[in-house]
C-alpha positions as CSV (number, residue, x, y, z in Angstrom):
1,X,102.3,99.7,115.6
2,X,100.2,102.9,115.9
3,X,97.0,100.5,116.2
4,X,98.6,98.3,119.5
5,X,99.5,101.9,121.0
6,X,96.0,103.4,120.4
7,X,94.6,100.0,121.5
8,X,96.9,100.3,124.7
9,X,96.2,104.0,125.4
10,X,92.5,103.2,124.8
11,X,92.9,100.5,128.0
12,X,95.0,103.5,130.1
13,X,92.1,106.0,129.1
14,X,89.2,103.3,130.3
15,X,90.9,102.5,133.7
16,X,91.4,106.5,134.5
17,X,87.7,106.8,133.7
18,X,86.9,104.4,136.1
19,X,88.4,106.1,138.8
20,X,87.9,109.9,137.9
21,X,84.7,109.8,136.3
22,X,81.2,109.1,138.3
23,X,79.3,109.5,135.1
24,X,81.2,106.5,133.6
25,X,81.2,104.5,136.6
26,X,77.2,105.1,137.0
27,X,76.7,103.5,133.3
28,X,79.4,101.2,133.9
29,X,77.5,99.8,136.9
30,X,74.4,100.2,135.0
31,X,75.3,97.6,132.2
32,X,76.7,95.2,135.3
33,X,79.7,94.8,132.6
34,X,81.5,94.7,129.2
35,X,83.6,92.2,127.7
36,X,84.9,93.1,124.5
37,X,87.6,93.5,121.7
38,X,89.4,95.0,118.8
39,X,90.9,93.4,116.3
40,X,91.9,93.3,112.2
41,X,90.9,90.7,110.9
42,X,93.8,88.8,110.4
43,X,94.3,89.0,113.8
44,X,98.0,90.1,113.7
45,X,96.8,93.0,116.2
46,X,94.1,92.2,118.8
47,X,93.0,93.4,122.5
48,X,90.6,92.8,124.9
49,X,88.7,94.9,127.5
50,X,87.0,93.3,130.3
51,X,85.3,95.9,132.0
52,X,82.8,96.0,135.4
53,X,82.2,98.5,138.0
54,X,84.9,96.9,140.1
55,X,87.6,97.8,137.9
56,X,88.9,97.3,134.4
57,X,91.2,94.3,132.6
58,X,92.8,94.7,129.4
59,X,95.4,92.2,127.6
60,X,96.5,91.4,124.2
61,X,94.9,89.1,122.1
62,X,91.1,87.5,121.6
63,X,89.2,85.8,124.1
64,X,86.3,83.4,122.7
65,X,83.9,84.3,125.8
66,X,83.8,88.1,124.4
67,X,80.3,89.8,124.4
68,X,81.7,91.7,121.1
69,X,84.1,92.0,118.9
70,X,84.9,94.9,116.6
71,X,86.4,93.3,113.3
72,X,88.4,95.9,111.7
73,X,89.4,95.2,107.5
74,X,92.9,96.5,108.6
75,X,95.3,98.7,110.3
76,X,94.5,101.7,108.1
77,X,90.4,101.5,108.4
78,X,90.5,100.9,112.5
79,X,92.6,103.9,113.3
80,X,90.3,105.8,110.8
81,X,87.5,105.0,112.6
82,X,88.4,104.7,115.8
83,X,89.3,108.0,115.5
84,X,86.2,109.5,115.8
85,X,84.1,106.1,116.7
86,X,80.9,107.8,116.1
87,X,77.6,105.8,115.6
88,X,77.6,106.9,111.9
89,X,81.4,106.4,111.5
90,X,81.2,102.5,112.5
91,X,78.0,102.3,110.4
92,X,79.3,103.8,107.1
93,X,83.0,101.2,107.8
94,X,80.2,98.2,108.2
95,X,78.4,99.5,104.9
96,X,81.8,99.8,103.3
97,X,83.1,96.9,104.6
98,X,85.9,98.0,106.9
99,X,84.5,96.8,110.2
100,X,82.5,93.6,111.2
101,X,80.9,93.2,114.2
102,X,80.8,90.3,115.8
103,X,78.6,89.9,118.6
104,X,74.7,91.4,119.6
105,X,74.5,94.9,118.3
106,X,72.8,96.2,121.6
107,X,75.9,95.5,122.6
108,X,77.6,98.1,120.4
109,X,75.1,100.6,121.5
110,X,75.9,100.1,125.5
111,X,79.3,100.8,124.6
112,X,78.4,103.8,122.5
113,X,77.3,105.4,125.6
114,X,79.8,104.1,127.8
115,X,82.5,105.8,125.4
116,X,80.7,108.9,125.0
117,X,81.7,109.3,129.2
118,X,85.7,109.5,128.5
């Protein structure tokens, strides 16, 4: 339950940023779009972000046409690191084994910087 709420207010926090935030809009407009998602990795708790400079979508569940897809070992590990979703965080959970990510990394890194503007 916690997870689907921080997932949700994650969504509410990307949309405000969209409108409030030139800095986030510039890099948003910049990467010409993101399609991504968080999920465990049995899937019980999923959502997806589809994100462009034109405004910002966000529903339950797991799209197959996703550029990435962070992969979380459960409830526990994704609201550990997600958190404090540092670079260092999400590479010690992948080390560990608490996070997959599925997808290009370069990925990872545009929304890195995209998240550092919220």
């Amino acid at each position: 339950m916690k997870l689907s709420l921080t997932l949700w207010l994650l969504g509410f926090m990307l949309k405000r940023a969209l409108r409030r935030k030139p800095r986030f809009r510039e890099q948003l407009e910049r990467m010409r779009g993101l399609d991504w998602g968080v999920a465990t990795e049995d899937l019980s708790t999923a959502r997806y972000y589809r994100m462009a400079p034109n405004g910002i979508s966000t529903g339950k569940g797991l799209p197959v046409d996703l550029d990435l897809e962070l992969r979380f070992r459960d409830q526990d590990a994704a609201l550990r690191i997600l958190k404090k979703p540092t670079q260092q965080a999400f590479l010690d959970g992948m080390v560990a084994g608490d996070v997959r990510l599925v997808g290009d990394s370069s990925d990872m890194n545009k929304l890195q910087k995209l998240l550092k503007y919220l």
